[in-house]
N, CA, C and O atoms as CSV, one atom per row, in Angstrom:
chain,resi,resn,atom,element,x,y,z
A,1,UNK,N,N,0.847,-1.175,0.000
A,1,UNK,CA,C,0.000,0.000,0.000
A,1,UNK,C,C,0.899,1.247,0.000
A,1,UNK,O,O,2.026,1.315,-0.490
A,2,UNK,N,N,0.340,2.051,0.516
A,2,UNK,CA,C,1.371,4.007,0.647
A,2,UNK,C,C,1.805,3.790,1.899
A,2,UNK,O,O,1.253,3.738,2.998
A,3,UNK,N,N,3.331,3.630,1.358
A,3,UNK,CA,C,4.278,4.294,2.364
A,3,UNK,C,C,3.846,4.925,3.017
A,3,UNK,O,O,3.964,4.570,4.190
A,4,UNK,N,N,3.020,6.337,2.751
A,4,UNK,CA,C,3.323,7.640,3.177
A,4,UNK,C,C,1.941,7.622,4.340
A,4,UNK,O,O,1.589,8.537,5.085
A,5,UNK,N,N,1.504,6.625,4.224
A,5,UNK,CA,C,0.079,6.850,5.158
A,5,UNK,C,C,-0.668,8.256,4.698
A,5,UNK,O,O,-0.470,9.190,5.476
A,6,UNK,N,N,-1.501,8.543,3.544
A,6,UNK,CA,C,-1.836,9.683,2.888
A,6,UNK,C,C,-3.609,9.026,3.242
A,6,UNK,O,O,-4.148,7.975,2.894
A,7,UNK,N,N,-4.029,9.991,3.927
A,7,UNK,CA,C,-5.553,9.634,4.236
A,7,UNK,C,C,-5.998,9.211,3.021
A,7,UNK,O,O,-6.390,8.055,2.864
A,8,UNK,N,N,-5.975,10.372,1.754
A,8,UNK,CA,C,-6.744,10.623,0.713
A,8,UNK,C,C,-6.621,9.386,-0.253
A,8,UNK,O,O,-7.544,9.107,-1.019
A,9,UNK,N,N,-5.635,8.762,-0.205
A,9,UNK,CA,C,-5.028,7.842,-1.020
A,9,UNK,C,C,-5.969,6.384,-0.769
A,9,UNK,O,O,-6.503,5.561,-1.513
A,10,UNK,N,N,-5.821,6.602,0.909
A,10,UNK,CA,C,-6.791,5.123,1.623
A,10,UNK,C,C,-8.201,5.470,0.927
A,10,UNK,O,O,-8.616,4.703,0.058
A,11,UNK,N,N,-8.883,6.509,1.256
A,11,UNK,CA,C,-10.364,7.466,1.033
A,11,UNK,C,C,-10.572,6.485,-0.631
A,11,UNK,O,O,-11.454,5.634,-0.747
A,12,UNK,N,N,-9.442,6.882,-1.939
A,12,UNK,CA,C,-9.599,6.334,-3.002
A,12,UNK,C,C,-10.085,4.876,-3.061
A,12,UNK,O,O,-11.136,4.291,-3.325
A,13,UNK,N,N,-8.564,4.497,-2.611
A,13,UNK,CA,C,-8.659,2.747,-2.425
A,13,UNK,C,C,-10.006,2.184,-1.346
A,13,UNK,O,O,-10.602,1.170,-1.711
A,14,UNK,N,N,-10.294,2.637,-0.482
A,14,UNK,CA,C,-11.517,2.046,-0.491
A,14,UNK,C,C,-12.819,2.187,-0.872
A,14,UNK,O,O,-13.729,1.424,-0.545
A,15,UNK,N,N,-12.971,3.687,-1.938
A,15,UNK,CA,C,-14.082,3.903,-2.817
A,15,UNK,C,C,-14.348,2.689,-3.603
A,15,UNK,O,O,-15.481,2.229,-3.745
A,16,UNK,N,N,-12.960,2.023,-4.265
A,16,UNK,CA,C,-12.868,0.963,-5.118
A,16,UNK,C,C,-12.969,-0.388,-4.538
A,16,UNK,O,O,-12.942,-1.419,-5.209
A,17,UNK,N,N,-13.098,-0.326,-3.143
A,17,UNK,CA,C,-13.467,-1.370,-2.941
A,17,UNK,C,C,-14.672,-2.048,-2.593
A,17,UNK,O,O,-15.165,-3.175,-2.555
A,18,UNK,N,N,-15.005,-0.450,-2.277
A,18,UNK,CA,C,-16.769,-0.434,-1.861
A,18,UNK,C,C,-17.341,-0.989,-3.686
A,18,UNK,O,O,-18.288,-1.764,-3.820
A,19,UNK,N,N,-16.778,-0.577,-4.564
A,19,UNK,CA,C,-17.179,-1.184,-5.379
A,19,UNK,C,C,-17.540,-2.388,-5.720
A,19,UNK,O,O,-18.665,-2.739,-6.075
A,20,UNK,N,N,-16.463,-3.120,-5.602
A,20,UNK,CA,C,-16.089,-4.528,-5.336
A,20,UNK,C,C,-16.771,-5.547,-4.755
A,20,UNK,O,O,-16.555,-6.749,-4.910
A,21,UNK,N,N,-17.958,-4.810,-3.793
A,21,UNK,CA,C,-18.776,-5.868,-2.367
A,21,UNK,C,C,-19.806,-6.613,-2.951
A,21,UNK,O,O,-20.409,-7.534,-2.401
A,22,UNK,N,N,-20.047,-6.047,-4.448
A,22,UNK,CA,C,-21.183,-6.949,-5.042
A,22,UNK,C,C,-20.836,-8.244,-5.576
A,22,UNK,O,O,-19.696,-8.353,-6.028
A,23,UNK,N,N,-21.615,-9.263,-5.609
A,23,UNK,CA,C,-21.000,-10.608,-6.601
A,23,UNK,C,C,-21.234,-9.861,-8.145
A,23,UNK,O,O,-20.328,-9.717,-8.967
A,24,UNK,N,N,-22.664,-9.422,-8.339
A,24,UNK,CA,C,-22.838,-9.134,-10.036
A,24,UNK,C,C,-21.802,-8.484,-10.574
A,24,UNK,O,O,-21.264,-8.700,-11.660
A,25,UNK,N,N,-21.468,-7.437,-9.529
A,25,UNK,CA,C,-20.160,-6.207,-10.631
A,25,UNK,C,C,-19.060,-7.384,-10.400
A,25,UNK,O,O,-18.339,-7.391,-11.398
A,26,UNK,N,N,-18.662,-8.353,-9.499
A,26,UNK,CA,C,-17.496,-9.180,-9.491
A,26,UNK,C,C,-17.654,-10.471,-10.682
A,26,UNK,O,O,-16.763,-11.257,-11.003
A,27,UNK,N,N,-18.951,-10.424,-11.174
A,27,UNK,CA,C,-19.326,-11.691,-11.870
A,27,UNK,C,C,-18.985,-10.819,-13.348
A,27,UNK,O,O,-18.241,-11.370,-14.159
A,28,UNK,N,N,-19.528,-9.509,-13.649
A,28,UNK,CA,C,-19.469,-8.889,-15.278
A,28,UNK,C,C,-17.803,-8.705,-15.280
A,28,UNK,O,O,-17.235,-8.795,-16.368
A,29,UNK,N,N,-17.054,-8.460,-14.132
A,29,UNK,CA,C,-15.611,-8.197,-14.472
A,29,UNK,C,C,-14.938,-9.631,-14.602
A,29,UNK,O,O,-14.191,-9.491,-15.570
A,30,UNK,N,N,-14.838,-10.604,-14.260
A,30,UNK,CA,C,-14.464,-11.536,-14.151
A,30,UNK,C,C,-15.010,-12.002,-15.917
A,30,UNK,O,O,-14.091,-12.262,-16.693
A,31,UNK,N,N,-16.317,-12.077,-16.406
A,31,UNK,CA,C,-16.719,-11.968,-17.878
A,31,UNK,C,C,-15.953,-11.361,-18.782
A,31,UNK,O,O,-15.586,-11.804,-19.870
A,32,UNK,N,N,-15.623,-9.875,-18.076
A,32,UNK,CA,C,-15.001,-8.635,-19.246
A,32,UNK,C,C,-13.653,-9.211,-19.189
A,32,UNK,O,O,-12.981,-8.902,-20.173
A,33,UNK,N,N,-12.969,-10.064,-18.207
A,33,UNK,CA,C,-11.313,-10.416,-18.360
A,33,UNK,C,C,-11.300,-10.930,-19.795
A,33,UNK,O,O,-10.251,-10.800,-20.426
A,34,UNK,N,N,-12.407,-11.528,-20.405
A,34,UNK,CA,C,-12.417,-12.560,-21.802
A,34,UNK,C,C,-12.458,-11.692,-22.869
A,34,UNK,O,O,-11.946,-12.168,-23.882
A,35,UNK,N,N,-12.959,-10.417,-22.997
A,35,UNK,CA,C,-12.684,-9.194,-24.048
A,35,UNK,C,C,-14.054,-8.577,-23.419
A,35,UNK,O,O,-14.533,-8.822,-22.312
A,36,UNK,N,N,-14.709,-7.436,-24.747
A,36,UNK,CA,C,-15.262,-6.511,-24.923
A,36,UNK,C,C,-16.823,-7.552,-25.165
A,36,UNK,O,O,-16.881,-8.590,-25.825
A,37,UNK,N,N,-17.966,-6.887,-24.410
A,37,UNK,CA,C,-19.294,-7.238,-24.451
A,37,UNK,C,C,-20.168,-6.273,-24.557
A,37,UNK,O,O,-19.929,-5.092,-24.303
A,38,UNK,N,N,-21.217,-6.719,-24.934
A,38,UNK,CA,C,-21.944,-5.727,-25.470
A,38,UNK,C,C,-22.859,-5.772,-23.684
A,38,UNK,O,O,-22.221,-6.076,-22.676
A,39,UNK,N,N,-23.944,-5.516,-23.646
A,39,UNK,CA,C,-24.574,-4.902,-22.423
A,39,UNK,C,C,-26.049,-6.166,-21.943
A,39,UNK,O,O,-26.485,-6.443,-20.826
A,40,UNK,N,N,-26.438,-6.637,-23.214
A,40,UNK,CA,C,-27.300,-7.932,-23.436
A,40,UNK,C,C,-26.503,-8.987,-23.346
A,40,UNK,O,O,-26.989,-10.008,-22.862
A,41,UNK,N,N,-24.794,-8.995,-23.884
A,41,UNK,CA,C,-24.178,-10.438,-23.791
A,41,UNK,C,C,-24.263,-10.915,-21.952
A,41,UNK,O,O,-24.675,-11.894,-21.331
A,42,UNK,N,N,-23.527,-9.412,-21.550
A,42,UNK,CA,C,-23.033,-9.576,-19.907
A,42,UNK,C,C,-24.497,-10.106,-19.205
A,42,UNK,O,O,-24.616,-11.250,-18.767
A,43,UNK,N,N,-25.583,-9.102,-19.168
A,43,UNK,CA,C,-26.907,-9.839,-18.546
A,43,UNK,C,C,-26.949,-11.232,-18.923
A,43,UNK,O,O,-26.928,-12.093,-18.043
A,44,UNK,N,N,-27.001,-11.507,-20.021
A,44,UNK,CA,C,-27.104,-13.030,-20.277
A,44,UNK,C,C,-26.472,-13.786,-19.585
A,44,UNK,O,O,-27.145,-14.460,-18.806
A,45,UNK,N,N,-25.210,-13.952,-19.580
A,45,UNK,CA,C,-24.177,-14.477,-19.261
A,45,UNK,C,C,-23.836,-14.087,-17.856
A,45,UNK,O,O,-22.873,-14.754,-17.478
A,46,UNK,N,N,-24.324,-13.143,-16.818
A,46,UNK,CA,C,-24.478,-13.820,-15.623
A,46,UNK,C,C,-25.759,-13.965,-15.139
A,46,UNK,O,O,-25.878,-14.665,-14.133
A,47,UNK,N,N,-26.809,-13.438,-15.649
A,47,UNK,CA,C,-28.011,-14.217,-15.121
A,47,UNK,C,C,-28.505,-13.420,-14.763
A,47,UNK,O,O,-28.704,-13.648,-13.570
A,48,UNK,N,N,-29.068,-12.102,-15.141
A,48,UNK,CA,C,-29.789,-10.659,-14.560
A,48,UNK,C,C,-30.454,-9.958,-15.635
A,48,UNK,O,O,-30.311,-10.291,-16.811
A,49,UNK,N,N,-31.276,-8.866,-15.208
A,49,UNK,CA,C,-32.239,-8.075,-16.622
A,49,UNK,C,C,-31.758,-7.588,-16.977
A,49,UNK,O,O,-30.997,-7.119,-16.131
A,50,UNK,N,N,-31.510,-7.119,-18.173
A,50,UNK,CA,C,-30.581,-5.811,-18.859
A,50,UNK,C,C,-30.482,-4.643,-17.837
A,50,UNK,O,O,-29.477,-4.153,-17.322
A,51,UNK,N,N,-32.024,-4.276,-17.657
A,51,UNK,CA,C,-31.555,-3.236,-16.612
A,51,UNK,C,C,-30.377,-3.306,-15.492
A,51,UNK,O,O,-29.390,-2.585,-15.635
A,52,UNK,N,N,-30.492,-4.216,-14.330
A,52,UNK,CA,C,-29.778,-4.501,-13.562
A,52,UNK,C,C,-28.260,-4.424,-14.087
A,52,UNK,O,O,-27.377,-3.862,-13.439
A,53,UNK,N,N,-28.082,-4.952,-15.136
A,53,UNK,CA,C,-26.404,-5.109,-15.620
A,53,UNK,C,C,-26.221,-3.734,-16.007
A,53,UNK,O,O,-25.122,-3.199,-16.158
A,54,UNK,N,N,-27.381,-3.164,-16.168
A,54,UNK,CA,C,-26.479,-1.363,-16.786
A,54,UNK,C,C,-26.208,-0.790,-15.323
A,54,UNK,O,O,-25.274,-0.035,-15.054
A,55,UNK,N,N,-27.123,-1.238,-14.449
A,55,UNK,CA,C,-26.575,-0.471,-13.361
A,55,UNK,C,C,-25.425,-0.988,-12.705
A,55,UNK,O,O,-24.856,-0.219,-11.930
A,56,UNK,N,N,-25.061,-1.895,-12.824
A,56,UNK,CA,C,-24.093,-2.256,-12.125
A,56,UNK,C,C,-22.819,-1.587,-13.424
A,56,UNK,O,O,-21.814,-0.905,-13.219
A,57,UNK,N,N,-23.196,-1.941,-14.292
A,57,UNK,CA,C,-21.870,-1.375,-15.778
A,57,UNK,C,C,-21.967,0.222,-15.360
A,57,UNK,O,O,-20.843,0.519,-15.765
A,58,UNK,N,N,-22.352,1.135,-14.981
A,58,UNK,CA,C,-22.565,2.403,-14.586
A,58,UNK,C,C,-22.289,2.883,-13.457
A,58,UNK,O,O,-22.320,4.102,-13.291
A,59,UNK,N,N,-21.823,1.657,-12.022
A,59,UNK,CA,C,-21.309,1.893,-10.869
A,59,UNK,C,C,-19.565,1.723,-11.330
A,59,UNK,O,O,-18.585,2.413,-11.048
A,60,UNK,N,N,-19.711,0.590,-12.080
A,60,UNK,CA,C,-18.236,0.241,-12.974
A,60,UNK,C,C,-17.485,1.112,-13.699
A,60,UNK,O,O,-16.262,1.227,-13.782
A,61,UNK,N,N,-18.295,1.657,-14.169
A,61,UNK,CA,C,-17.944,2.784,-15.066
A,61,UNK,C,C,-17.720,4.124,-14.128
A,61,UNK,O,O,-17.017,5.085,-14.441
A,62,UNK,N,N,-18.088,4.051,-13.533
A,62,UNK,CA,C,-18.005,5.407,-12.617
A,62,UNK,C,C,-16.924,5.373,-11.692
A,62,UNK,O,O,-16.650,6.286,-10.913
A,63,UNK,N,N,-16.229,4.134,-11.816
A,63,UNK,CA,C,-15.313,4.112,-10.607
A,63,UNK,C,C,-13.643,3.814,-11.650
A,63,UNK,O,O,-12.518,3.536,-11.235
A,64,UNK,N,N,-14.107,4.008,-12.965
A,64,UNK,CA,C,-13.343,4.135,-13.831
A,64,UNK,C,C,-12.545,2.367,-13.819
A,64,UNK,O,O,-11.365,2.112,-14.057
A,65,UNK,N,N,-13.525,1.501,-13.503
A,65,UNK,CA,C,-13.026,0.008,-14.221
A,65,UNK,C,C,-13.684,-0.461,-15.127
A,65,UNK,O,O,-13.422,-1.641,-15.361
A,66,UNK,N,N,-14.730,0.162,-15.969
A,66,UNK,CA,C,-14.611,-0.265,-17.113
A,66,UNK,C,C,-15.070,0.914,-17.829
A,66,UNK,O,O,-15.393,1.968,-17.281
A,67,UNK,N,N,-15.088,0.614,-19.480
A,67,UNK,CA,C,-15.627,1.660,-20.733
A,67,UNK,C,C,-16.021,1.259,-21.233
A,67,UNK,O,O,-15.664,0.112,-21.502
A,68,UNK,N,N,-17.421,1.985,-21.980
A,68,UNK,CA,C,-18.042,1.377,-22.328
A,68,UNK,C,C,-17.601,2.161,-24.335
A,68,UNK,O,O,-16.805,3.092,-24.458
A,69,UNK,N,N,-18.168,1.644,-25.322
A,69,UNK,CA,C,-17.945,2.413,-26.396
A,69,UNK,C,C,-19.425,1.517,-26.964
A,69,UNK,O,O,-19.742,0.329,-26.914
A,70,UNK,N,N,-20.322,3.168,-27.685
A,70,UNK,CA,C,-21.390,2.677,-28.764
A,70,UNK,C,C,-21.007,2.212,-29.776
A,70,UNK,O,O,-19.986,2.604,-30.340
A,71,UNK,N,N,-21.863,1.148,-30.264
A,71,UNK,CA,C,-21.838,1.303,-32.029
A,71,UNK,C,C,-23.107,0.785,-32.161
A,71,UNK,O,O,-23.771,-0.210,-31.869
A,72,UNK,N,N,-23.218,2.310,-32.953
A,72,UNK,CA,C,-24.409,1.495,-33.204
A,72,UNK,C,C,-25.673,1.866,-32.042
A,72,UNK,O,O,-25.673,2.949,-31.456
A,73,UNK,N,N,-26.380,1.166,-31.883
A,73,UNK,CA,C,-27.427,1.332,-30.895
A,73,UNK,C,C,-27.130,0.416,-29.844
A,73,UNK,O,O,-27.902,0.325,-28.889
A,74,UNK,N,N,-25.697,-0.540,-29.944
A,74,UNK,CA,C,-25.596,-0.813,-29.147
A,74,UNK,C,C,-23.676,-0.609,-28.127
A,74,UNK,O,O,-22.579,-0.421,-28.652
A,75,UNK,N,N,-24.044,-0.765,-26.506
A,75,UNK,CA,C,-23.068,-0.305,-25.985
A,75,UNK,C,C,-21.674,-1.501,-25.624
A,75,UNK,O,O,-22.011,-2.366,-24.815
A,76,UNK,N,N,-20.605,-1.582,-25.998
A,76,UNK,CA,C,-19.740,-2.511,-25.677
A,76,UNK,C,C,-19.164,-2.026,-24.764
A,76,UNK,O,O,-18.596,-0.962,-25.005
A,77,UNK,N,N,-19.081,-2.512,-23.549
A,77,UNK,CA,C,-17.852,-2.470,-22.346
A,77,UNK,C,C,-16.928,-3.302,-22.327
A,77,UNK,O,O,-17.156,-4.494,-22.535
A,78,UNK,N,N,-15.386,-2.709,-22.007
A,78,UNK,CA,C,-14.485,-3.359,-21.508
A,78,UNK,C,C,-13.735,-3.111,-20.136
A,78,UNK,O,O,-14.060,-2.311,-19.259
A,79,UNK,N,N,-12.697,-3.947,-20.151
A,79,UNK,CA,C,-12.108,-3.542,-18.873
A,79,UNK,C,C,-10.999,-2.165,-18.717
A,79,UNK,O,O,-9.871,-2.300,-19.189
A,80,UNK,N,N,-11.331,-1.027,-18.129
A,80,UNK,CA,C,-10.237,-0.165,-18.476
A,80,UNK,C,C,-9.210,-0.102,-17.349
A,80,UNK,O,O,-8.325,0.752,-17.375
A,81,UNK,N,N,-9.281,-0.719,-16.663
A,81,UNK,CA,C,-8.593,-1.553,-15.809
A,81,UNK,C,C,-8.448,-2.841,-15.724
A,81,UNK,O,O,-9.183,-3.556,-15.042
A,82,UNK,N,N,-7.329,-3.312,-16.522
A,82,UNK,CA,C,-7.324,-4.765,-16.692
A,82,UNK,C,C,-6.890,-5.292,-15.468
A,82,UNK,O,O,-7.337,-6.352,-15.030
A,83,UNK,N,N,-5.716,-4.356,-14.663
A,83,UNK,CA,C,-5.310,-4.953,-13.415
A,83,UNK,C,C,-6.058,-5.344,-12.253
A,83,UNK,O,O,-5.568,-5.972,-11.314
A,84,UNK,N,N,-7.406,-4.916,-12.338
A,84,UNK,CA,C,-8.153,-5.283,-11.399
A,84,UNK,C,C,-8.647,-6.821,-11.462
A,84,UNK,O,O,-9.534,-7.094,-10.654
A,85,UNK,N,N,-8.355,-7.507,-12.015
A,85,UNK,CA,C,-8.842,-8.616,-12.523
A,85,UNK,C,C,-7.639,-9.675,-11.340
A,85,UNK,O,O,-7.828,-10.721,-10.719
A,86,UNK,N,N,-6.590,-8.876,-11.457
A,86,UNK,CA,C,-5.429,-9.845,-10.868
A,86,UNK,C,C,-5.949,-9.392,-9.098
A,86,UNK,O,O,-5.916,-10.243,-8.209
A,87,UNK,N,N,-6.259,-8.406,-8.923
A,87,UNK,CA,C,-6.880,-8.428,-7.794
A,87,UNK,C,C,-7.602,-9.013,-7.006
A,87,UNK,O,O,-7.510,-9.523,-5.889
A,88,UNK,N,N,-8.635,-8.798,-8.077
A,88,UNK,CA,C,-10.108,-10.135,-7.825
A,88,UNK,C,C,-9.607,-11.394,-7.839
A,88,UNK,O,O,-10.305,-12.183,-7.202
A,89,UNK,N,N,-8.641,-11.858,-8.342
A,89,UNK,CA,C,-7.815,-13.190,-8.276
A,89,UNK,C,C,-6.887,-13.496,-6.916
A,89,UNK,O,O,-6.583,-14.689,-6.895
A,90,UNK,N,N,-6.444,-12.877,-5.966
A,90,UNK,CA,C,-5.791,-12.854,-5.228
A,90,UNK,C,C,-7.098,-12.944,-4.299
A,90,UNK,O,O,-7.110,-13.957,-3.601
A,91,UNK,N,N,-7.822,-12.381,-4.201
A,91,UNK,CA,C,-8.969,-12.420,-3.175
A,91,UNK,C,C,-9.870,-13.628,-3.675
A,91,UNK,O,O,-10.599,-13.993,-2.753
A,92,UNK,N,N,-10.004,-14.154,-4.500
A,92,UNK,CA,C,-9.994,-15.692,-5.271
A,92,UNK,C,C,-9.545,-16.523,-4.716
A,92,UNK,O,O,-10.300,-17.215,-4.033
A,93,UNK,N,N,-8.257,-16.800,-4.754
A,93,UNK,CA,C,-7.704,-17.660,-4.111
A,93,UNK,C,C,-7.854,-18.096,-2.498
A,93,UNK,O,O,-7.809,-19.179,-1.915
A,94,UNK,N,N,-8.079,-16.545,-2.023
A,94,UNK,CA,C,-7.997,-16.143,-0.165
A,94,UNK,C,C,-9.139,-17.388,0.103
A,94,UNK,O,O,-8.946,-18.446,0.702
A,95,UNK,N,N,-10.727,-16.770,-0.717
A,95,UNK,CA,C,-11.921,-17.424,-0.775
A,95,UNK,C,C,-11.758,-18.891,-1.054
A,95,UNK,O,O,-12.417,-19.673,-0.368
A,96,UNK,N,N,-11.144,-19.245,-1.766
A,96,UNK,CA,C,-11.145,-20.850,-2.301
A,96,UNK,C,C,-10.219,-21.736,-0.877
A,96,UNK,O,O,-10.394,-22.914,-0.565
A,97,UNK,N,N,-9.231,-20.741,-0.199
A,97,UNK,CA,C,-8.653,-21.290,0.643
A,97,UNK,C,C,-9.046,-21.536,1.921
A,97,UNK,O,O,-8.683,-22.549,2.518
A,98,UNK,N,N,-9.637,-20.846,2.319
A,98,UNK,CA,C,-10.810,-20.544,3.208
A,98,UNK,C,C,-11.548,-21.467,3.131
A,98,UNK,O,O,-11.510,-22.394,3.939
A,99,UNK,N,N,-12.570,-21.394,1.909
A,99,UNK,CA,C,-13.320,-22.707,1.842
A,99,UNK,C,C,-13.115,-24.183,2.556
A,99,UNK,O,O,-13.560,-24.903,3.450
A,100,UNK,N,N,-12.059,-24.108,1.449
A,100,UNK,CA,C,-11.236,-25.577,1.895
A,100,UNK,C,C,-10.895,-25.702,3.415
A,100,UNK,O,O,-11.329,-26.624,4.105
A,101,UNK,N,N,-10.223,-24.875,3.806
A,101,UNK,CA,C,-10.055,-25.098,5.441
A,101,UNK,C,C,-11.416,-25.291,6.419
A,101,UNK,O,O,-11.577,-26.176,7.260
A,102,UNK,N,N,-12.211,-24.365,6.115
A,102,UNK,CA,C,-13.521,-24.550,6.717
A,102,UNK,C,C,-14.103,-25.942,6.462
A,102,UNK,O,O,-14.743,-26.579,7.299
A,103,UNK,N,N,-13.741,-26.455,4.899
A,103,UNK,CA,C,-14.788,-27.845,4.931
A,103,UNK,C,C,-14.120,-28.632,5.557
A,103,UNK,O,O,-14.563,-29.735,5.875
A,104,UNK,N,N,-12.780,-28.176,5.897
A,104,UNK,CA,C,-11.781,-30.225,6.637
A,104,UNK,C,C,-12.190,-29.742,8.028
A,104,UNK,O,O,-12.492,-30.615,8.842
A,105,UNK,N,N,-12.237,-28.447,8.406
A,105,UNK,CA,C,-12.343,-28.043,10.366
A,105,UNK,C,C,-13.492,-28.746,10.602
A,105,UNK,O,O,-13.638,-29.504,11.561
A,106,UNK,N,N,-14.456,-28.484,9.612
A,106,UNK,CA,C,-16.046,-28.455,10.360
A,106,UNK,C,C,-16.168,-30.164,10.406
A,106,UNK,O,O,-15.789,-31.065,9.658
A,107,UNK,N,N,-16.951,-30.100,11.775
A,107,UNK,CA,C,-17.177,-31.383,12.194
A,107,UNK,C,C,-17.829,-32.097,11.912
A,107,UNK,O,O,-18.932,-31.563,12.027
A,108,UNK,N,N,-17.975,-33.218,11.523
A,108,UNK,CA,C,-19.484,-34.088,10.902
A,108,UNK,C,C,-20.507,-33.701,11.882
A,108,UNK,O,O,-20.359,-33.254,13.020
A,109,UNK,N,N,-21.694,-33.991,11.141
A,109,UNK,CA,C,-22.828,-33.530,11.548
A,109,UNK,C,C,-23.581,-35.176,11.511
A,109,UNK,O,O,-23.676,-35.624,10.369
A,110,UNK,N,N,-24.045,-35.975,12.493
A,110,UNK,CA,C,-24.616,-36.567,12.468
A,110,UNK,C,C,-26.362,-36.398,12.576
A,110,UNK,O,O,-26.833,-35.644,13.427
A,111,UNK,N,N,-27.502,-37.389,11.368
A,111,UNK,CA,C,-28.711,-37.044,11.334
A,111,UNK,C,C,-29.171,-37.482,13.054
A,111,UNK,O,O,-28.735,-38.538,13.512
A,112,UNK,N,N,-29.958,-36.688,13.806
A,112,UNK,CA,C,-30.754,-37.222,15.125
A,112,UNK,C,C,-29.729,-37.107,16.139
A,112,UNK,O,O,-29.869,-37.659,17.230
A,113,UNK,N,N,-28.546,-36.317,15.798
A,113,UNK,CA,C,-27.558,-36.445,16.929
A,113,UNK,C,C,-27.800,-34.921,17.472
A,113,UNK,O,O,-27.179,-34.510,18.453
């Protein structure tokens, strides 16, 4: 992180992370790592109404991780931050590791016990 301990700097970095707390905006970026989509592909492809995916592509967009470009009548987004992707991957892994530890800790559960 900053050396310098700069409030304003933390203030940024966790605007972007407040971003981050949703699965949908973590599900369309994790999509956009594969290239450029149009706004109907991304809804499709994670499972929401068009509407819903513009709003979330418009919280995205606003926090300057992705762009979108028209053609046409219709809108393609990409990632304009590709590095965020390696991010979401590191916190990927945390989650998958986690998992795993939690399923060997937890204790059997016997039925009627």
């Amino acid at each position: 992180m900053n050396s310098e301990r700069d409030p304003d700097h933390y203030r940024r970095h966790a605007a972007i992370c407040r971003v981050l707390t949703d699965p949908k905006r973590l599900m369309l970026l994790d999509v956009l790592r594969g290239g450029e989509r149009s706004v109907g592909e991304l809804a499709d492809l994670i499972g929401v109404t068009l509407p819903n995916a513009s709003q979330h592509l418009s919280v995205l967009r606003a926090a300057g991780l992705v762009d979108g470009r028209r053609t046409g009548t219709t809108v393609r987004y990409q990632l304009a931050e590709p590095a965020i992707v390696e991010a979401c991957d590191v916190i990927d892994r945390i989650v998958r590791r986690r998992t795993t530890e939690t399923a060997v800790d937890r204790p059997l559960v016997r039925a009627g016990a």
